[in-house]
C-alpha positions in Angstrom: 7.3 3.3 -10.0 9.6 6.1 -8.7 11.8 6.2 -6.1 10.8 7.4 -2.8 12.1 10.5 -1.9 11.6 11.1 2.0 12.9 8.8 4.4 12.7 5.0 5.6 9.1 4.5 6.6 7.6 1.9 9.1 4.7 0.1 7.4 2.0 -2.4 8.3 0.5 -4.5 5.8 -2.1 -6.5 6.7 -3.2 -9.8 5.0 1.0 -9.8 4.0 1.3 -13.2 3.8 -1.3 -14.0 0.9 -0.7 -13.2 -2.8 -0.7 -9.3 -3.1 0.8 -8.3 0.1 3.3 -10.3 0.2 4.6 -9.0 -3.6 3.4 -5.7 -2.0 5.9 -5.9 1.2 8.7 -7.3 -1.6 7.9 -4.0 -3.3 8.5 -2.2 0.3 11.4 -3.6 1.4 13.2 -3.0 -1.9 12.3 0.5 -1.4 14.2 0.8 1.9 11.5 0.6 4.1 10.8 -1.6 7.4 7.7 -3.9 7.0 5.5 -5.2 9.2 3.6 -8.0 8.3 0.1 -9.0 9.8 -2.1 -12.5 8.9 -3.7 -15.0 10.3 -2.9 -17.2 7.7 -6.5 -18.6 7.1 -6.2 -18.4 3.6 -2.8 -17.1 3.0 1.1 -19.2 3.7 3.5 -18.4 5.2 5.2 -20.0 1.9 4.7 -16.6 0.5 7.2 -14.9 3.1 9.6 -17.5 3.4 12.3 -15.4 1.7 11.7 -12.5 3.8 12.7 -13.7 7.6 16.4 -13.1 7.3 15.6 -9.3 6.5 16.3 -7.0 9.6 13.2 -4.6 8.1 10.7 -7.6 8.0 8.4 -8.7 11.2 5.6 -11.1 10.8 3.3 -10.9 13.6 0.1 -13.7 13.3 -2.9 -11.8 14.4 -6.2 -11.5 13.3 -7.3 -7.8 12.6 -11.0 -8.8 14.3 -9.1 -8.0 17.3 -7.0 -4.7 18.2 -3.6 -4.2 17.6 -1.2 -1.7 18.6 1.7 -1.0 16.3 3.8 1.9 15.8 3.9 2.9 11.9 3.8 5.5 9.6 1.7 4.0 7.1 -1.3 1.3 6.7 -2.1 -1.3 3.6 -5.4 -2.7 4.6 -5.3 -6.2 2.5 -6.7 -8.4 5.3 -9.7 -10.0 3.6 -10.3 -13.3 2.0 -10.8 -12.6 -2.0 -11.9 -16.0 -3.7 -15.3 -17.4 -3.3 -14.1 -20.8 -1.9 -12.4 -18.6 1.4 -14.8 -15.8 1.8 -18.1 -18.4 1.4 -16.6 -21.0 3.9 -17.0 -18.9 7.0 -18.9 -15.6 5.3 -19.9 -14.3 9.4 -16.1 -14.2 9.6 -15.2 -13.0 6.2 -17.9 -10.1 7.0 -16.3 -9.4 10.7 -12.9 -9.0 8.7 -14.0 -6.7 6.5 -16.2 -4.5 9.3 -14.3 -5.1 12.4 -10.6 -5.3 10.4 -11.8 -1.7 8.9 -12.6 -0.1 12.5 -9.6 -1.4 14.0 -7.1 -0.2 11.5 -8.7 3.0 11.1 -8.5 3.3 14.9 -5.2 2.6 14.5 -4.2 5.3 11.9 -6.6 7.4 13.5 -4.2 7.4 17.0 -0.9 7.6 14.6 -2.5 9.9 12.2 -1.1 8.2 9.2 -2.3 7.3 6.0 -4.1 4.6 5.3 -5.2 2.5 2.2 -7.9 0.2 2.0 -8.1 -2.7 -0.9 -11.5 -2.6 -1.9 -13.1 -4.4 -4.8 -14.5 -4.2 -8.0 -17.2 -6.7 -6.3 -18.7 -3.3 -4.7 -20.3 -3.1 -8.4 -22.3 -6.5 -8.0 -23.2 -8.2 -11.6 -23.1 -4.3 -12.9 -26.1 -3.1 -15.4 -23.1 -0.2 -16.1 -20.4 -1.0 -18.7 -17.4 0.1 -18.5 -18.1 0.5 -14.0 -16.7 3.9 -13.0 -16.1 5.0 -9.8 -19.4 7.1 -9.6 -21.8 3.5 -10.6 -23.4 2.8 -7.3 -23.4 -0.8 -8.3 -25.9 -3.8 -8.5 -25.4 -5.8 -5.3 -27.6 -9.0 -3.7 -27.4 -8.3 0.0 -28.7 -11.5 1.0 -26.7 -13.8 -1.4 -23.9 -16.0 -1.2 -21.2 -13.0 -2.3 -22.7 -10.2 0.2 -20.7 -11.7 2.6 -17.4 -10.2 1.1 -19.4 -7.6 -1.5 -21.2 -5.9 1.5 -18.6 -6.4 3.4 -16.0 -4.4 1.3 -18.9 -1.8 0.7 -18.9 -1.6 4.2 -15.2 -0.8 5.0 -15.5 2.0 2.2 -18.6 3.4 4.1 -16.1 3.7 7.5 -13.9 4.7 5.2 -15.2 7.8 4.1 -16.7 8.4 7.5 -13.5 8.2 9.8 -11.8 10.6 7.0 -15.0 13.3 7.3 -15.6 12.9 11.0 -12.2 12.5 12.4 -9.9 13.7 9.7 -8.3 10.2 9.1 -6.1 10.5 5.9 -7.5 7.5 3.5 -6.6 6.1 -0.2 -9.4 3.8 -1.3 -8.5 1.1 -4.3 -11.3 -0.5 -5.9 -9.2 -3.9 -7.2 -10.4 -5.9 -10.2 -9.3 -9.3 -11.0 -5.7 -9.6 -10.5 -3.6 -12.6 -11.1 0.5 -14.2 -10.8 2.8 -15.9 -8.6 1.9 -17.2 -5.7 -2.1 -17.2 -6.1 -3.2 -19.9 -4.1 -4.2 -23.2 -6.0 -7.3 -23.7 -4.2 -8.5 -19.9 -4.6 -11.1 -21.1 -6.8 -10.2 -17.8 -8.9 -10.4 -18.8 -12.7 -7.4 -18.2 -14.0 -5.4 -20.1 -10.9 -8.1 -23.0 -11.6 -7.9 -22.9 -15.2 -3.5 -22.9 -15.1 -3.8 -26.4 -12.8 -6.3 -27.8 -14.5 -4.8 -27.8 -17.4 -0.9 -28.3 -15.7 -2.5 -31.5 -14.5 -3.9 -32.6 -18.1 -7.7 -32.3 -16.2 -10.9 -31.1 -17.7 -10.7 -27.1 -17.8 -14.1 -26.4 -15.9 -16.3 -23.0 -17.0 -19.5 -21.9 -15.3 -22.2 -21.2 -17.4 -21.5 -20.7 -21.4 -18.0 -18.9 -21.1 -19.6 -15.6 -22.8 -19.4 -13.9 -19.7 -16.3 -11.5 -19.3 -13.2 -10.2 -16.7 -10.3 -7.7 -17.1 -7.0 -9.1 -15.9 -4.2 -7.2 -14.5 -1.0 -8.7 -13.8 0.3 -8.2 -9.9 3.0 -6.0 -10.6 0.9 -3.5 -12.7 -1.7 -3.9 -10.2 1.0 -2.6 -7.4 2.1 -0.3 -8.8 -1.3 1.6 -9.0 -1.4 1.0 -5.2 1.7 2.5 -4.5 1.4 5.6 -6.6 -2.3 6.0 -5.0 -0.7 5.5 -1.9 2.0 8.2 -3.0 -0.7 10.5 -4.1 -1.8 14.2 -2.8 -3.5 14.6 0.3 -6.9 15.2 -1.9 -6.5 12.2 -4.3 -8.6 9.5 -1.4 -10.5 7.4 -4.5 -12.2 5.2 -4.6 -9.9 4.8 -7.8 -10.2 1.7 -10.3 -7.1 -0.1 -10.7 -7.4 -2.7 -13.0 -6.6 -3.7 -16.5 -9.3 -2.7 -19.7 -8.7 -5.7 -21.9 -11.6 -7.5 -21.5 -11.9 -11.1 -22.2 -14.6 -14.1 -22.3 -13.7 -16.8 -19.7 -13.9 -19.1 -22.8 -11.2 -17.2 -24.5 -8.9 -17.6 -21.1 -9.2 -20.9 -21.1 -8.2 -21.6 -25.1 -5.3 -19.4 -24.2 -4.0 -21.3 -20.9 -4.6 -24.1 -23.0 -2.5 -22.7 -25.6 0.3 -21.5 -23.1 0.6 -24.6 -21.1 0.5 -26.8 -24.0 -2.3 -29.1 -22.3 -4.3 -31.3 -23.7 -7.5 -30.5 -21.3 -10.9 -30.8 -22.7 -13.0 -28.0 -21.6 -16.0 -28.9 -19.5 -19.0 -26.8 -18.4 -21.4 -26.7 -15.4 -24.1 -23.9 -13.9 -23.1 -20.8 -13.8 -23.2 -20.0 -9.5 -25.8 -17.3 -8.1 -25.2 -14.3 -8.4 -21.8 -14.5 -10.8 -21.5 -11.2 -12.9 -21.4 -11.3 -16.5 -19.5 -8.6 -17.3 -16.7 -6.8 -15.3 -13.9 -4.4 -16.7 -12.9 -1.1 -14.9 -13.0 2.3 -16.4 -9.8 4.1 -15.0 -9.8 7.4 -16.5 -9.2 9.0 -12.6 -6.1 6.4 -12.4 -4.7 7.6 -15.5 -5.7 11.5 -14.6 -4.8 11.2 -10.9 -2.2 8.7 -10.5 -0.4 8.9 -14.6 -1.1 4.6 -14.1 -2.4 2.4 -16.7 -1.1 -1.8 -16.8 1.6 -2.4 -19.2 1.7 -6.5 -18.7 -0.5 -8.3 -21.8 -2.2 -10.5 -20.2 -0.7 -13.1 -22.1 2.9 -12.0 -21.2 1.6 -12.4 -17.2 0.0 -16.0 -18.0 3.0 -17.3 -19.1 4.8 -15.9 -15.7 2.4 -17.1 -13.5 2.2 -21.1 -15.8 5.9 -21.0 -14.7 5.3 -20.5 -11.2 2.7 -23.1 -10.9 5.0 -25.4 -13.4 7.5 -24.9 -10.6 5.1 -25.7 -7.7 3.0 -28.5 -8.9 6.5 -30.2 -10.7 5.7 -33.6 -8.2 2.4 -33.3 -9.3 2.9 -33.1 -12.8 5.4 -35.9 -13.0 3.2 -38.0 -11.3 0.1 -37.4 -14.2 3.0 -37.8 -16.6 4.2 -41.3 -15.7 0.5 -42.4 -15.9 
């Protein structure tokens, strides 16, 4: 990523605390800038921050973006959203009222500071997609009514205000449509695979797949992934998105677990059970308009950004693993 060139910026992040904002603020405050940070914590820790309260740029204020808030800034990360299936599906009414009400009140906000503002949506908006590669013009293939539509509608629903508070009332907007991102500091209990499939395997227990494996995701490593949201949010006036960012190399979740296997050196048997409603089969991003608009592509192998993220979780689980060791 290059250097900023204009001056120190105030910027909110919201959702800071979980696993892409707070590598997102690191990003920021390495850059010069003053951060400040907005969570509830409700599926995030404050673990993830820990390093950051002795910086004179950093605020953390716990707030839940439902509700108003009234900030002075110059720019807006919209992250505030639970993103795995166990959060968003434990209280969906809320998870929806995040995505909805967290929309209107940050675009309210820029809207009365006239700043920029970027919204991490989802490759979700594409549902179990009958479109392979998804680009940015597939409408998508969405259940409203199932147990996802909490957090698919929901993000289809922030890009709908989106797109309105830009056309109505002139509200600058970057949109990011996000596909599966993984590394330090997931949460262990995200349900995501590739955090399940690292401590299942850390913990020498059975490496669990849904459905046959056959069915596919494209993995992009947090730092490639940031820095395709910081050049979007870098980007001409005109370049609003939504823009894929997300990496092409597409692999079978049976394939992800032989390599975690591999990586961690585990002796984990792999198990299977039903695949869950409404799981798509396929998913990997087309991002011709990231390459065109933003000169982004990931540069991480995904096997390079397993073994960074293994370490992380070696580190975190180490009681853990001696315990299963001395067995």
């Amino acid at each position: 990523m290059p250097p900023i060139s204009d001056s120190r910026k105030r910027i909110l992040v919201t959702g800071g605390a979980g696993f892409l904002g707070s590598h997102l603020i690191d990003r920021l405050l390495e850059q010069g800038h003053e951060v400040i940070c907005v969570d509830n914590l409700f599926s995030s820790t404050k673990r993830n921050i820990d390093h950051l309260h002795g910086n004179p740029r950093f605020e953390f204020l716990r707030h839940d973006v439902c509700f108003p808030l009234y900030v002075e800034v110059d720019e807006i990360y919209n992250l505030a959203c639970p993103a795995s299936p166990i959060h968003y599906q434990h209280d969906p009414i809320q998870t929806l009222k995040t995505s909805v009400h967290g929309a209107i009140n940050m675009l309210g906000l820029a809207k009365r500071l006239k700043c920029k503002i970027l919204q991490a949506s989802t490759s979700e908006v594409y549902g179990d997609p009958v479109t392979h590669p998804q680009t940015e013009e597939y409408w998508g293939n969405v259940n409203p009514i199932g147990p996802r539509a909490c957090y698919d509608e929901g993000k289809r629903a922030a890009e709908t205000l989106f797109f309105d508070y830009h056309r109505q009332a002139g509200v600058p907007i970057k949109v990011a449509r996000i596909f599966n991102t993984y590394g330090p500091r997931m949460h262990r209990q995200d349900g995501r695979v590739v955090s399940n499939f690292i401590v299942q395997a850390l913990l020498g227990q059975p490496i669990t797949i849904y459905g046959d494996g056959c069915q596919t995701r494209s993995f992009c490593y947090v730092d490639d992934l940031l820095d395709g949201l910081m050049r979007l949010m870098a980007s001409p006036a005109e370049v609003i998105g939504p823009i894929n960012i997300g990496n092409t190399r597409e692999f079978t979740i049976l394939e992800l677990a032989k390599m975690v296997i591999e990586i961690t050196g585990s002796g984990s048997e792999i198990v299977r059970k039903p695949l869950p409603g409404d799981d798509p089969k396929q998913r990997q991003p087309d991002i011709t308009k990231a390459r065109e608009k933003l000169g982004w592509e990931p540069t991480v192998p995904v096997r390079e950004g397993l073994t960074r993220t293994v370490a992380y979780f070696r580190e975190l689980l180490a009681d853990e693993i001696n315990q299963t060791a001395s067995r």
